[in-house]
N, C-alpha and C positions, 0 to 999 in steps of 0.2 A: 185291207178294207179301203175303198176308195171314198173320197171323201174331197166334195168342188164346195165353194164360196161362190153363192149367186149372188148378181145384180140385175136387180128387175128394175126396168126404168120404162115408166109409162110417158110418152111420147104427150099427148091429153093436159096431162096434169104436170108434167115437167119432175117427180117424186120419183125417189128411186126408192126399193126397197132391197133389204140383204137377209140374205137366206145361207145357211148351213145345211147344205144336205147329203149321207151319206146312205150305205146299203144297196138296197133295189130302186130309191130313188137316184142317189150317185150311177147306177148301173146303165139307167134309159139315155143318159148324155152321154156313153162312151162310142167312140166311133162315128160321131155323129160331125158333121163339118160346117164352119162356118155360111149362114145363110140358110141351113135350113131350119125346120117348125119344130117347136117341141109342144107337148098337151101339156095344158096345166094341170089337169087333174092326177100326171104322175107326181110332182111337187107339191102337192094342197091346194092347190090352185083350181079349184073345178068350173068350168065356164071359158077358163082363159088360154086363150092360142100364142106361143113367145116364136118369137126368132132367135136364133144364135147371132149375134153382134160383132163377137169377139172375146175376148178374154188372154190371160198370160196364163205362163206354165212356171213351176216352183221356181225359179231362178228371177220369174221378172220381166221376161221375156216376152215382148205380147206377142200375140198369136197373128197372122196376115194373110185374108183371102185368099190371095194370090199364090201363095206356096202351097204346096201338096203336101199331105203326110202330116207326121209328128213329129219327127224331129226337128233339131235347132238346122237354121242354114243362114247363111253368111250370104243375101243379096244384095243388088247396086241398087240401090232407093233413089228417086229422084224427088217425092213426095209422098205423104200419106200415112199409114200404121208404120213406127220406130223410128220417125225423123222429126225432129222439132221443127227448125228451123234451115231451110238450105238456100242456096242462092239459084238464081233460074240457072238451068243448064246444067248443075252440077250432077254427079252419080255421086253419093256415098253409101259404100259397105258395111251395110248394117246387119247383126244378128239378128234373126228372129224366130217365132218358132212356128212352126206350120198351122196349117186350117183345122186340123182335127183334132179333136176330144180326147185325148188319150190319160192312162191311171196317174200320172205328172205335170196334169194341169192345176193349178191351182184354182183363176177363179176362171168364170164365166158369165159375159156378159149375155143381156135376155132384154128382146123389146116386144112392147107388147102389139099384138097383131088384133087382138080380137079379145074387147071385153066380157065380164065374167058378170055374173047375177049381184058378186059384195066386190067391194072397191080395195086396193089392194092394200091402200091404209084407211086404217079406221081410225078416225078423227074422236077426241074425247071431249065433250063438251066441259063437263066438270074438273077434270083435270088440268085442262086450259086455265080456267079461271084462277085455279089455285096457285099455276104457275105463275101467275101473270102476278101477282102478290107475292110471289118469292121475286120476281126479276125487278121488283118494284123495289123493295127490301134490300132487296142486292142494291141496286141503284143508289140508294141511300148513303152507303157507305163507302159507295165508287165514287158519289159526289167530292163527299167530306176529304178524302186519298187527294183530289186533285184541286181542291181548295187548300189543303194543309202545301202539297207542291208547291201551287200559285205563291202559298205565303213562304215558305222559304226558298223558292225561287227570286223573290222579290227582295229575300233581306239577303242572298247572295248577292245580287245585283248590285245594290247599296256600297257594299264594300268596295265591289268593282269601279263602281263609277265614282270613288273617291279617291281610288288609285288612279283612274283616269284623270281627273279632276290634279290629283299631282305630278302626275307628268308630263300635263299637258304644263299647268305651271313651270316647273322643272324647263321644258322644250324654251315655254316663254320669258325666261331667265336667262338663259343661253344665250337666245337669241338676242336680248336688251342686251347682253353682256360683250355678244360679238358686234352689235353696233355700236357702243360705248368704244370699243377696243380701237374699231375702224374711224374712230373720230377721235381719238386720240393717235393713231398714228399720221391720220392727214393733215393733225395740228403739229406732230412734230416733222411734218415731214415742210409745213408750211413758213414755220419757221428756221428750219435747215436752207431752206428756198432764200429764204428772208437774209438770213447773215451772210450766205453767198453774195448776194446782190449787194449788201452793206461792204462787204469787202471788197 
């Protein structure tokens, strides 16, 4: 039994939505290759016109226009699907997996072409609200977490800054210490000076 993970993303509204569909619905996307229209109404979607996007196959693999078929292939990418990041010029050999739909796709991506009579998310007025009193609620106790932090952040600090406080001391004892030192050898050294000359 074949069985793809949709990503419906309405271009409009910027919302994606995800869908599970297996059977005689999994069945109308096989074979079917990047860029072309799929009906909504084989997915529950009735009104709505998708594009194929894209999508990866079980391994991970996204899928790229440009390659024929279904199996994985090993092409030079310079930009675009399977490359993050490249520097101008460069080729790199990337995996990826072909244009078309086949029973080892995992998911499939879907843009919409043409809207439907109901919108794809249905917004809950009341639900909303209640949420919005939970995240309020939540908040609450997120505050308190990063107030209790602040406060022992702040009595770690304390400590810190007393051990500073004595080092720095410590440093400035040294130092009185090595000037003390340096001014007693310039005195004996002034008096070594002194009884030469006496002699």
């Amino acid at each position: 039994m074949v069985e793809f993970k949709i990503n419906i993303g309405d271009p409009k509204t910027g919302k994606t939505v995800q869908k599970v569909v297996s059977g005689d619905q999994a069945q109308a996307f096989l074979k079917k290759r990047i860029g072309e229209k799929v009906s909504g109404d084989l997915i529950g979607f009735p009104g709505y016109e998708f594009e194929i996007s894209g999508g990866s196959d079980y391994c991970g693999f996204p899928m790229r226009r440009d390659v024929r078929g279904t199996a994985r292939k090993k092409v030079l990418i310079v930009s675009g699907v399977g490359i993050r990041k490249n520097v101008p010029g460069r080729k790199v050999r990337k995996t990826v997996a072909g244009n078309t739909v086949y029973s080892k796709t995992a998911q499939i991506n879907l843009k919409v072409l043409k809207q439907g009579a109901q919108p794809l998310v249905e917004e809950k007025k009341e639900g909303g609200e209640e949420k919005k009193e939970e995240a309020k609620a939540a908040e609450k106790p997120a505050e308190e977490k990063t107030e209790s932090k602040k406060d022992s952040e702040s009595s770690k600090a304390k400590p810190l800054s007393a051990k500073d406080e004595s080092l720095s001391t410590s440093t400035e004892l040294k130092k009185k210490e090595a000037k003390e030192d340096k001014k007693h050898e310039h005195k004996a050294e002034k008096k070594a000076e002194a009884s030469k000359e006496a002699e």
